[in-house]
C-alpha positions as CSV (number, residue, x, y, z in Angstrom):
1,X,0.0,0.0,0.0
2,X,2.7,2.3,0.8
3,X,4.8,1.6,-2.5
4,X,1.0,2.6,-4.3
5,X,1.0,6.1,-2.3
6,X,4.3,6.5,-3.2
7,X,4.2,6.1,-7.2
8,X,1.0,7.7,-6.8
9,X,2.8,10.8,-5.5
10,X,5.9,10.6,-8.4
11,X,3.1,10.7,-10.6
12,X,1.3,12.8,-9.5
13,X,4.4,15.8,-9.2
14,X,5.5,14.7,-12.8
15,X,2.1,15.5,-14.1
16,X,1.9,18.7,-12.6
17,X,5.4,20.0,-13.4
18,X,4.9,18.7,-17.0
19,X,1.7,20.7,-17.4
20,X,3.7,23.6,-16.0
21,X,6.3,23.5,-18.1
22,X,4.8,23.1,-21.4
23,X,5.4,25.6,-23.9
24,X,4.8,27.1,-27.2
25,X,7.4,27.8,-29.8
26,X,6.4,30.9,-32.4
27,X,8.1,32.7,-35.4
28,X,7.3,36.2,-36.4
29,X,8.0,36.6,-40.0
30,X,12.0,37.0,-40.2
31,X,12.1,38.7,-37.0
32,X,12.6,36.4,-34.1
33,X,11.3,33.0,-32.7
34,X,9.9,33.0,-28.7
35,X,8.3,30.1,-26.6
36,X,5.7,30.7,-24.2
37,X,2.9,28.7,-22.3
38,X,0.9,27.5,-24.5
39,X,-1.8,28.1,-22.1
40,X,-1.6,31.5,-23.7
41,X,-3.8,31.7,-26.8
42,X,-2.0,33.1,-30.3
43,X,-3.5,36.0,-32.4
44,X,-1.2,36.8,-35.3
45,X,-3.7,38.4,-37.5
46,X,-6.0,40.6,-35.9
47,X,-4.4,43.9,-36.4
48,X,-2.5,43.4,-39.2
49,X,-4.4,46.1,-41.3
50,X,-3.4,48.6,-38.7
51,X,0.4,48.6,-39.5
52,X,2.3,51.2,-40.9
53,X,5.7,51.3,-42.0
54,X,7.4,52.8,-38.8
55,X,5.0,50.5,-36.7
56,X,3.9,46.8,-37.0
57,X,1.7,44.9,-35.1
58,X,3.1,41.6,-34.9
59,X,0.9,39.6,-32.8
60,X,-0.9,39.0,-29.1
61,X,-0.5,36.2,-26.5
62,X,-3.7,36.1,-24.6
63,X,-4.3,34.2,-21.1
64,X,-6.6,34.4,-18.5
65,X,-6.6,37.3,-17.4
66,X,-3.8,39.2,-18.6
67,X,-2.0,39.7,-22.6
68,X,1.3,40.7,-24.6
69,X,1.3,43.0,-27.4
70,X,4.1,42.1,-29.4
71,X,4.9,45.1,-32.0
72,X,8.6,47.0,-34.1
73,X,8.5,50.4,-34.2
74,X,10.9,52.4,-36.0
75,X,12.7,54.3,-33.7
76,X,14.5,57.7,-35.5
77,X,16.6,59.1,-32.8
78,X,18.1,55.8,-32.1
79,X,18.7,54.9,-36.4
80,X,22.0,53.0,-35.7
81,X,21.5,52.0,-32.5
82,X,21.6,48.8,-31.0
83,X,20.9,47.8,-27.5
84,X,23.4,44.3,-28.0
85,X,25.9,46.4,-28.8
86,X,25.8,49.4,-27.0
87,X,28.1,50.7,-24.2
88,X,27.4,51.7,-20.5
89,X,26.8,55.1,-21.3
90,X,25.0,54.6,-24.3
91,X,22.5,52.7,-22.2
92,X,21.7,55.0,-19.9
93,X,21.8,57.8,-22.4
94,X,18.5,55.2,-23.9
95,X,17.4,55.0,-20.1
96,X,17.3,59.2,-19.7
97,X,15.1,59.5,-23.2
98,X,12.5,56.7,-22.2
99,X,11.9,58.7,-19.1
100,X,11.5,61.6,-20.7
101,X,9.9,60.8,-23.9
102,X,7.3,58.9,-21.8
103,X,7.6,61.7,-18.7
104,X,3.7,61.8,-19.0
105,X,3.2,58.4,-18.3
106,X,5.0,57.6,-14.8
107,X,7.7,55.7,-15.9
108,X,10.0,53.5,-13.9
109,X,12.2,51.1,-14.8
110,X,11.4,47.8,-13.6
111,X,14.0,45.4,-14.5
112,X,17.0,44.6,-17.2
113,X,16.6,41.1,-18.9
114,X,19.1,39.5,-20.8
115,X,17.6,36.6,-23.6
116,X,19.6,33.3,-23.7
117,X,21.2,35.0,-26.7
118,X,22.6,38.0,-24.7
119,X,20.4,40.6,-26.2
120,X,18.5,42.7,-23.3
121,X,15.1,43.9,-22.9
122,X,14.7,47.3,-20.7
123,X,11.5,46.2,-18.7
124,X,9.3,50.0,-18.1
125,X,6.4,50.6,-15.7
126,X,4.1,52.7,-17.5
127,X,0.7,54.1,-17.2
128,X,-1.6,55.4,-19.6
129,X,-5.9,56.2,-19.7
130,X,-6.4,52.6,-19.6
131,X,-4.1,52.0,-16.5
132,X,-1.0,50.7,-15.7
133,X,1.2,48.2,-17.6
134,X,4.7,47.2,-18.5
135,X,6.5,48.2,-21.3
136,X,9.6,45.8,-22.9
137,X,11.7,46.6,-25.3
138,X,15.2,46.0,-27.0
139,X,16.7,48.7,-30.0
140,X,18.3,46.8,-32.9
141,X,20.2,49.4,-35.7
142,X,16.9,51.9,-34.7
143,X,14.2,49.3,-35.0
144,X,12.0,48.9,-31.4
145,X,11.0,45.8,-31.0
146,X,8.5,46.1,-28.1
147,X,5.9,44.1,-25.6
148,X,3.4,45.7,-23.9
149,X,1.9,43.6,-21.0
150,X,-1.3,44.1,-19.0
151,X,-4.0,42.4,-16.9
152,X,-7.7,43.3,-18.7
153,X,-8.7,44.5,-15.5
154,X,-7.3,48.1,-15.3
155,X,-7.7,48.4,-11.9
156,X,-5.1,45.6,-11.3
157,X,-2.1,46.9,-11.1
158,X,1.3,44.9,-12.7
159,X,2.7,42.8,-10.3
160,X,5.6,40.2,-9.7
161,X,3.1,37.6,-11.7
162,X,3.0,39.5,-14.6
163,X,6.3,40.1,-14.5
164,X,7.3,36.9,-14.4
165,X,5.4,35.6,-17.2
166,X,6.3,38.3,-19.7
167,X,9.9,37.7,-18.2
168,X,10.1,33.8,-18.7
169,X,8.8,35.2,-22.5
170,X,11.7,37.6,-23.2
171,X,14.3,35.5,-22.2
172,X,13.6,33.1,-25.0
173,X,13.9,35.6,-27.4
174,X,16.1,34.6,-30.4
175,X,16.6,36.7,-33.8
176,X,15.9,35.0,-37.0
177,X,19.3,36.1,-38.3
178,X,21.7,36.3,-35.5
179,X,23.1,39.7,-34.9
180,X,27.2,39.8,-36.1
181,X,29.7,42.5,-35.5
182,X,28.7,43.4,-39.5
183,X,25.7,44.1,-38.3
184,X,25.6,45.5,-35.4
185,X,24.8,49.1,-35.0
């Protein structure tokens, strides 16, 4: 009876770490590849006819209760720049305009995530009429590419849930064409 309670158990915590740990793989266009729970439902076509050339809706991941706009947006004042590349001051030169190109919107920088390739994603607090979210984003040669992650409810504000999930995202983050000194802005 005891060896049954036992393998019972073993089963039981395999099954629940393999439903946790399942995940999604997804390519956007020649851009990048990410994984994420595949819990989260895809939506790669919805908004498609509202992209421009300096800003393209690529796609939404939509859970629960929460989602993660996943758009590039040309970027003129950093044409060149790329955050893979960049030096210490360079970074915090990028640091000084977000807060004060988005001064109106309370930023505050949440956290600096690296992907398993090396490239990192500035993580911004940000508010706007529809409430508080976070803001991701990496420059490659003046090309955003950006996340924007909220729960529907706007009265619920970002918290370390949210920020791990759009986290455990971003660190799988890998180009389509790897980024080489070239390349690199």
């Amino acid at each position: 009876m005891k060896k049954w309670i036992a393998v019972l158990l073993v089963m039981t915590l395999v099954l629940a770490l393999a439903s946790t740990a399942a995940a999604a793989t997804y390519t956007s266009g020649d851009y990048y590849t990410i994984e994420y729970s595949d819990s989260l439902l895809l939506d790669d076509t919805s908004h498609t006819d509202e992209s421009t050339e300096d800003n393209q809706w690529l796609f939404t991941l939509t859970g629960e209760d929460y989602l993660i706009d996943a758009a590039l947006t040309k970027v003129e004042e950093f044409a060149g720049f790329s955050h893979y590349s960049a030096t210490d001051a360079q970074k915090a030169d990028y640091i000084a305009e977000v807060m004060s190109t988005f001064a109106d919107s309370n930023p505050s920088l949440v956290d600096v995530v690296d992907t398993t390739g090396g490239i990192p994603f500035y993580i911004f607090s940000l508010e706007d009429s529809d409430g508080m979210y976070y803001y991701a984003e990496t420059i490659t040669n003046g090309v955003s590419v950006n996340f924007c992650c909220y729960y529907y409810d706007a009265d619920t504000l970002p918290d370390t849930m949210l920020l791990y999930n759009l986290e455990s995202m971003l660190r799988t983050f890998q180009p389509v064409i790897s980024q080489t000194d070239d390349n690199a802005g």
